[in-house]
Biopython code that builds the backbone (N, CA, C, O; Angstrom):
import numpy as np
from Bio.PDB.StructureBuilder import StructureBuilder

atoms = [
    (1, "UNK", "N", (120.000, 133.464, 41.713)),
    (1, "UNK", "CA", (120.590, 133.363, 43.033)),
    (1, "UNK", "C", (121.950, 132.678, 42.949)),
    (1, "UNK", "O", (122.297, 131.664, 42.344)),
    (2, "UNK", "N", (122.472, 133.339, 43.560)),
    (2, "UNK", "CA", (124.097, 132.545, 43.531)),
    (2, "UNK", "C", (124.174, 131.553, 44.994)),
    (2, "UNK", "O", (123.904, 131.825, 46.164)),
    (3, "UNK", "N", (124.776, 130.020, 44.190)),
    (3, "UNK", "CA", (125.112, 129.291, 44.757)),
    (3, "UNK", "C", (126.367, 129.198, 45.749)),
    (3, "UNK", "O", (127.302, 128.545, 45.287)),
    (4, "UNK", "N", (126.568, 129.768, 47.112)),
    (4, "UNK", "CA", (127.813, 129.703, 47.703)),
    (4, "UNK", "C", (127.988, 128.186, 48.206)),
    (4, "UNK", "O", (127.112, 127.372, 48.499)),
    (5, "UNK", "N", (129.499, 128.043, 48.217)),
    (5, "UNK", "CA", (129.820, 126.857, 49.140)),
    (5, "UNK", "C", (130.797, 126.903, 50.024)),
    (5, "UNK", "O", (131.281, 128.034, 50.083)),
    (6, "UNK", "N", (131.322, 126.083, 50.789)),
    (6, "UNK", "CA", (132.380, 126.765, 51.465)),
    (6, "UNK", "C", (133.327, 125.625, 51.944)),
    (6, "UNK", "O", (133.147, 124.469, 52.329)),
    (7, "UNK", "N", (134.526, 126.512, 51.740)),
    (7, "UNK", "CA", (135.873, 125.915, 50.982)),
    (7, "UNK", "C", (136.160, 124.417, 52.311)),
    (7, "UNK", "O", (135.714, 124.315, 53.454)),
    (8, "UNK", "N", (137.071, 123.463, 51.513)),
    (8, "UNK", "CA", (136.911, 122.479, 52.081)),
    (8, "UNK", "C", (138.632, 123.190, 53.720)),
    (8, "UNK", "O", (138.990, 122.710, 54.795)),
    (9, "UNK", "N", (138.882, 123.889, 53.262)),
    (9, "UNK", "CA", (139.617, 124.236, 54.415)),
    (9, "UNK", "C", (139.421, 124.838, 55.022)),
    (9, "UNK", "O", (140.436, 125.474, 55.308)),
    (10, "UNK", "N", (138.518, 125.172, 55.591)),
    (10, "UNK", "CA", (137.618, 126.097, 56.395)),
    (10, "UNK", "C", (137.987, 125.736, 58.132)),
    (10, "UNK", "O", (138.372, 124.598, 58.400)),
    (11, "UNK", "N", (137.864, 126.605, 59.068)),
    (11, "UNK", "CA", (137.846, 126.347, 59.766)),
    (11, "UNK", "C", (136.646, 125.786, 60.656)),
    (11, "UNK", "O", (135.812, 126.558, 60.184)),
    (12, "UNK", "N", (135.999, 125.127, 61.471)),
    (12, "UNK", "CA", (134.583, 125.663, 62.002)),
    (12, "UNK", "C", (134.282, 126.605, 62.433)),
    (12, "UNK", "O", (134.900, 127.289, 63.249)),
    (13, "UNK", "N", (132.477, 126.948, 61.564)),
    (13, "UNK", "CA", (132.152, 128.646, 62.020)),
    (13, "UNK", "C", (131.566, 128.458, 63.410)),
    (13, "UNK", "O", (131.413, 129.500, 64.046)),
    (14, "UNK", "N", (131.215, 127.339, 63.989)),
    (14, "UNK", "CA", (131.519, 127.283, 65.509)),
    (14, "UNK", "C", (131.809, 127.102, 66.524)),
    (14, "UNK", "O", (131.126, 126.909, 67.531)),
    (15, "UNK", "N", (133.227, 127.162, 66.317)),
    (15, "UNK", "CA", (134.487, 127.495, 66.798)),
    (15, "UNK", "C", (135.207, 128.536, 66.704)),
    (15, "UNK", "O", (136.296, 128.652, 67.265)),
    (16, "UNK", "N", (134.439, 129.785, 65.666)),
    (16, "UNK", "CA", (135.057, 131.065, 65.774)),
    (16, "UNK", "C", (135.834, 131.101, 64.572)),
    (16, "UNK", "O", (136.399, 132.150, 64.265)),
    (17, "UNK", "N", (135.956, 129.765, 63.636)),
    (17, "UNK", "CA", (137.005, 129.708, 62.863)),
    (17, "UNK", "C", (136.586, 130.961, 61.323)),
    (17, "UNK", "O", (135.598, 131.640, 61.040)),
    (18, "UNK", "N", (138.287, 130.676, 60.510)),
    (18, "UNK", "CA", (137.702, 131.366, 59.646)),
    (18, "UNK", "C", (137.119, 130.577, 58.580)),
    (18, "UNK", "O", (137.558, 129.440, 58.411)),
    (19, "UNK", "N", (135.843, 131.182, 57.556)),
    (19, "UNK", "CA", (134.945, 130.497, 57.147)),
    (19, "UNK", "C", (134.787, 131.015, 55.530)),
    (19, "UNK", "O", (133.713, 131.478, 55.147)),
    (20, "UNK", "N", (135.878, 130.903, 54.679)),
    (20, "UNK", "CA", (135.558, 131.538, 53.462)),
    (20, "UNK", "C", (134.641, 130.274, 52.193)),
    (20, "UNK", "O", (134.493, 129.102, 51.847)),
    (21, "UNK", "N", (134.424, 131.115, 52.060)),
    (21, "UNK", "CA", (132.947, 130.474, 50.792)),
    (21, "UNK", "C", (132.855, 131.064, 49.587)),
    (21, "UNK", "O", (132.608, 132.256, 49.407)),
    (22, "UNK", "N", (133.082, 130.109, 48.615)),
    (22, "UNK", "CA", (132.991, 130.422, 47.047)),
    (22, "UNK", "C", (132.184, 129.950, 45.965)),
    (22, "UNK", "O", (131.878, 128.786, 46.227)),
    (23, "UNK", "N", (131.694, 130.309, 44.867)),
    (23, "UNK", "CA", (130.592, 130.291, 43.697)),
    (23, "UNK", "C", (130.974, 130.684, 42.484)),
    (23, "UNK", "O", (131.191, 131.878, 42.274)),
    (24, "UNK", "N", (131.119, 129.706, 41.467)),
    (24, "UNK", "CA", (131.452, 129.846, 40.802)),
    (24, "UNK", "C", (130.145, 130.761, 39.745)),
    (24, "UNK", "O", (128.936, 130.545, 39.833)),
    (25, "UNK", "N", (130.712, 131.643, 38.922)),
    (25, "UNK", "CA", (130.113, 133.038, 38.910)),
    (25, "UNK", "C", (130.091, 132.617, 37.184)),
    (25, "UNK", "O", (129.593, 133.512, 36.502)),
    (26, "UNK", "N", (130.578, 131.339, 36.371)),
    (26, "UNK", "CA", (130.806, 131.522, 34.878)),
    (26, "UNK", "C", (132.050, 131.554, 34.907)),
    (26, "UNK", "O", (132.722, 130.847, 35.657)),
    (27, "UNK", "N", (132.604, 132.544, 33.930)),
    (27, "UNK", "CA", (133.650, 133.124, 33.699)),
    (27, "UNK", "C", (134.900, 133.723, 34.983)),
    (27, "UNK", "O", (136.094, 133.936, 34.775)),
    (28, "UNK", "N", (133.968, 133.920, 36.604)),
    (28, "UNK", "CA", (135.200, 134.398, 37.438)),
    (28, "UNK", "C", (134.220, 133.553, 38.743)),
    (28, "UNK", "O", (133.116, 133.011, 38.683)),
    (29, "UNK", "N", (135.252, 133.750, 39.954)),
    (29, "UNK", "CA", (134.265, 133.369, 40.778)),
    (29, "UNK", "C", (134.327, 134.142, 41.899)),
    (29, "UNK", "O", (135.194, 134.989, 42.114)),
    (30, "UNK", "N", (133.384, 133.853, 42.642)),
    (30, "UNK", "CA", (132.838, 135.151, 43.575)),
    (30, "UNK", "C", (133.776, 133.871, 45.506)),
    (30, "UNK", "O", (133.505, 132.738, 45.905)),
    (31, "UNK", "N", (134.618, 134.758, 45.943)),
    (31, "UNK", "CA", (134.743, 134.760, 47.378)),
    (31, "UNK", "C", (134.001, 135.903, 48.570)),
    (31, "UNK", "O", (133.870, 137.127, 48.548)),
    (32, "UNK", "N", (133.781, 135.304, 49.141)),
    (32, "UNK", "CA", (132.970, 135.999, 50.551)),
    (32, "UNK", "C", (133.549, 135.287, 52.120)),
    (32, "UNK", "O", (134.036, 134.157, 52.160)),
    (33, "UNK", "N", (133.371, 136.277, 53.502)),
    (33, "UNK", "CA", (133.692, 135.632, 54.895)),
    (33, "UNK", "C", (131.986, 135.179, 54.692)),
    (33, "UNK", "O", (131.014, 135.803, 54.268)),
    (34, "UNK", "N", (132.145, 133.974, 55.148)),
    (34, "UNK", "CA", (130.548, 133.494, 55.518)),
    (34, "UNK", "C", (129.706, 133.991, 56.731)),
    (34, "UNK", "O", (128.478, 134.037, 56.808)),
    (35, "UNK", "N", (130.857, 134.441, 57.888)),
    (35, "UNK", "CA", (130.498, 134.868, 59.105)),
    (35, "UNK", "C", (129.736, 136.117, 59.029)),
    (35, "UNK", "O", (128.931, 136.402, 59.916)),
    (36, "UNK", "N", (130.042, 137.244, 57.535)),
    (36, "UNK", "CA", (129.619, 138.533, 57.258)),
    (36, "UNK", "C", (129.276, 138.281, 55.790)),
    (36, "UNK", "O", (129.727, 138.959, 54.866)),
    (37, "UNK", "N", (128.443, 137.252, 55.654)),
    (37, "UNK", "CA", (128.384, 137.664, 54.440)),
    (37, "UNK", "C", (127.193, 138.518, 53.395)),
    (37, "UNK", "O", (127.068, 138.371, 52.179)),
    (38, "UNK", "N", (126.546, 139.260, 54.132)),
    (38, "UNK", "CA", (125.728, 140.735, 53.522)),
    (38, "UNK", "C", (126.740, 141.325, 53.631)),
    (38, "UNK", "O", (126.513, 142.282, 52.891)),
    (39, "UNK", "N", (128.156, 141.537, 54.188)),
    (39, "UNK", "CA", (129.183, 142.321, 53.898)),
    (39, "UNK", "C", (129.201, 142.713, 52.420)),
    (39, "UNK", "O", (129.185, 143.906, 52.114)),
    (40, "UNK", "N", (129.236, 141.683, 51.426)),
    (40, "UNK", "CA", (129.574, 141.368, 49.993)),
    (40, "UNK", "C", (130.360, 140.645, 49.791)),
    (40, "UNK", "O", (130.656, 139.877, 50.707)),
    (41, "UNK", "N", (131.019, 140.553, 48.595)),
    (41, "UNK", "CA", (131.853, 139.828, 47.999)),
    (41, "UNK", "C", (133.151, 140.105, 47.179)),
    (41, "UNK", "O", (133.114, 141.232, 46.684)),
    (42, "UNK", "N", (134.189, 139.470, 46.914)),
    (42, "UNK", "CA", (134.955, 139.782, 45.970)),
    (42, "UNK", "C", (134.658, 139.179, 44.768)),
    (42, "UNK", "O", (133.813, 138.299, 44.927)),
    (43, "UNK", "N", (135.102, 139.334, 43.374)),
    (43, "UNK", "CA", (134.638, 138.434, 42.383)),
    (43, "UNK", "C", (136.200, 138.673, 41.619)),
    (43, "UNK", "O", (136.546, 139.752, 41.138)),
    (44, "UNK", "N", (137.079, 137.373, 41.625)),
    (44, "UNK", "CA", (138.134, 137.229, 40.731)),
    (44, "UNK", "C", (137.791, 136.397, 39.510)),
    (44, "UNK", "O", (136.884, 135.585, 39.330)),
    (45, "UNK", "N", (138.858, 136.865, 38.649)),
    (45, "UNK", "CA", (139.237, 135.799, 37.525)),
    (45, "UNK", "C", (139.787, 134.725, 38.260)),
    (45, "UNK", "O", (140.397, 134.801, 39.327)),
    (46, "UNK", "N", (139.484, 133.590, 37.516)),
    (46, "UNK", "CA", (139.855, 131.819, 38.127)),
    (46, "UNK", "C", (141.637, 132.143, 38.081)),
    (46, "UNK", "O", (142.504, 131.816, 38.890)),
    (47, "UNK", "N", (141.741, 132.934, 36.755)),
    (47, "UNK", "CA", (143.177, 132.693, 37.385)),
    (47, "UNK", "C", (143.843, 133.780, 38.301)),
    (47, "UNK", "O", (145.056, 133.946, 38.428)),
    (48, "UNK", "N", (142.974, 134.402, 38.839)),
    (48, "UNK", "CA", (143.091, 135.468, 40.058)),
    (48, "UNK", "C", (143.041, 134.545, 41.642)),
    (48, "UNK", "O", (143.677, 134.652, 42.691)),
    (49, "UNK", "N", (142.057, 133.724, 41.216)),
    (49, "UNK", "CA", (142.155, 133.012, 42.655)),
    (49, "UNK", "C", (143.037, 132.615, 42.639)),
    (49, "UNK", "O", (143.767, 132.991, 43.557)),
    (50, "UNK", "N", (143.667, 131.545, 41.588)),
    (50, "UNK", "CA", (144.484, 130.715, 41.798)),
    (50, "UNK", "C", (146.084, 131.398, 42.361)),
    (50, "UNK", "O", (146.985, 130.777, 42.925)),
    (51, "UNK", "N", (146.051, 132.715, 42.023)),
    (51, "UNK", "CA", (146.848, 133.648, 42.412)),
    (51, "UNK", "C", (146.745, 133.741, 43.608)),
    (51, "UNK", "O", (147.702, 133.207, 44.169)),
    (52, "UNK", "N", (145.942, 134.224, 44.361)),
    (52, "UNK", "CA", (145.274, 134.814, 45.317)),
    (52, "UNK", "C", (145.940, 132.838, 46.725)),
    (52, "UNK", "O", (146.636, 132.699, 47.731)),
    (53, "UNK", "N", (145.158, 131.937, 45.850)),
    (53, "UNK", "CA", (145.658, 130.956, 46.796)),
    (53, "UNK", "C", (146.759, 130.636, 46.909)),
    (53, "UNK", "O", (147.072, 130.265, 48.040)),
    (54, "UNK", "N", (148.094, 130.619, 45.587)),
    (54, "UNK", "CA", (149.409, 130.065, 45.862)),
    (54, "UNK", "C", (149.917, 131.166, 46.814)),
    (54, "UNK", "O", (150.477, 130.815, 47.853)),
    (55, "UNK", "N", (149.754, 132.532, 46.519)),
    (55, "UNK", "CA", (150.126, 133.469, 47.398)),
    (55, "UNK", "C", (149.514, 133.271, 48.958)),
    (55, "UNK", "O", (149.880, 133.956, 49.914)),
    (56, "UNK", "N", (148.813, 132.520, 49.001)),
    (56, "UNK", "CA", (148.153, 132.371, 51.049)),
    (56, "UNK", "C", (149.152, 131.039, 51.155)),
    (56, "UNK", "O", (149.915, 130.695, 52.058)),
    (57, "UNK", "N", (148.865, 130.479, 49.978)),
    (57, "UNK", "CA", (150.251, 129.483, 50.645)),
    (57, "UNK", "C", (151.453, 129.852, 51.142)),
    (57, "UNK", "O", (152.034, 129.764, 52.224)),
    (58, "UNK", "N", (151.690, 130.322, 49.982)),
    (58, "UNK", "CA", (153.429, 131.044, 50.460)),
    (58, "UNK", "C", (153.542, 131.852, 52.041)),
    (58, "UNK", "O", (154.582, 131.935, 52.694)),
    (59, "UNK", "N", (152.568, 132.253, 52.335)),
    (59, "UNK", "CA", (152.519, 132.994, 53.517)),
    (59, "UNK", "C", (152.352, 131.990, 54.797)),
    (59, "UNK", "O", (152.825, 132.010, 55.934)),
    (60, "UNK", "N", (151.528, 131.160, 54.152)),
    (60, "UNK", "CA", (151.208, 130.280, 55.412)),
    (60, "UNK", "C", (152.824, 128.900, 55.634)),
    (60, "UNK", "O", (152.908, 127.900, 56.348)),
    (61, "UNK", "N", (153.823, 129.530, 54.651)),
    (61, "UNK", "CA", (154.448, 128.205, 54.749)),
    (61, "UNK", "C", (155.359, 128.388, 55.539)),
    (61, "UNK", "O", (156.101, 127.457, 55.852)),
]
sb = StructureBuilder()
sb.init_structure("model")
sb.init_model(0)
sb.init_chain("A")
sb.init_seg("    ")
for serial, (resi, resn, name, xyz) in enumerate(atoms, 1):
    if name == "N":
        sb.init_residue(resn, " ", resi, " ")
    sb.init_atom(name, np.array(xyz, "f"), 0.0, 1.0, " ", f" {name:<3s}", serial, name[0])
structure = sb.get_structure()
């Protein structure tokens, strides 16, 4: 069973906020919306997230 957790910047899920949640998978780790999450998942390389996050920065700045 995979262990999700969910990220310390999260918004509250009740408050509508957004709610992403991650597990480290070994070797990559798995992101999911918590609000849908039987949706599925994505599963990056660590240094995919880390991609994945400087790039939400840049957007959010």
């Amino acid at each position: 069973m995979i262990a999700w957790r969910k990220s310390s910047h999260s918004e509250g899920q009740d408050q509508g906020g957004t709610c992403v949640e991650l597990a480290d998978l070994g070797r990559s780790v798995g992101v999911r919306d918590s609000k849908d999450a039987g949706a599925g998942h994505l599963v990056l390389s660590r240094a995919g997230l880390r991609e994945l996050s400087e790039a939400v920065r840049r957007v959010k700045a």
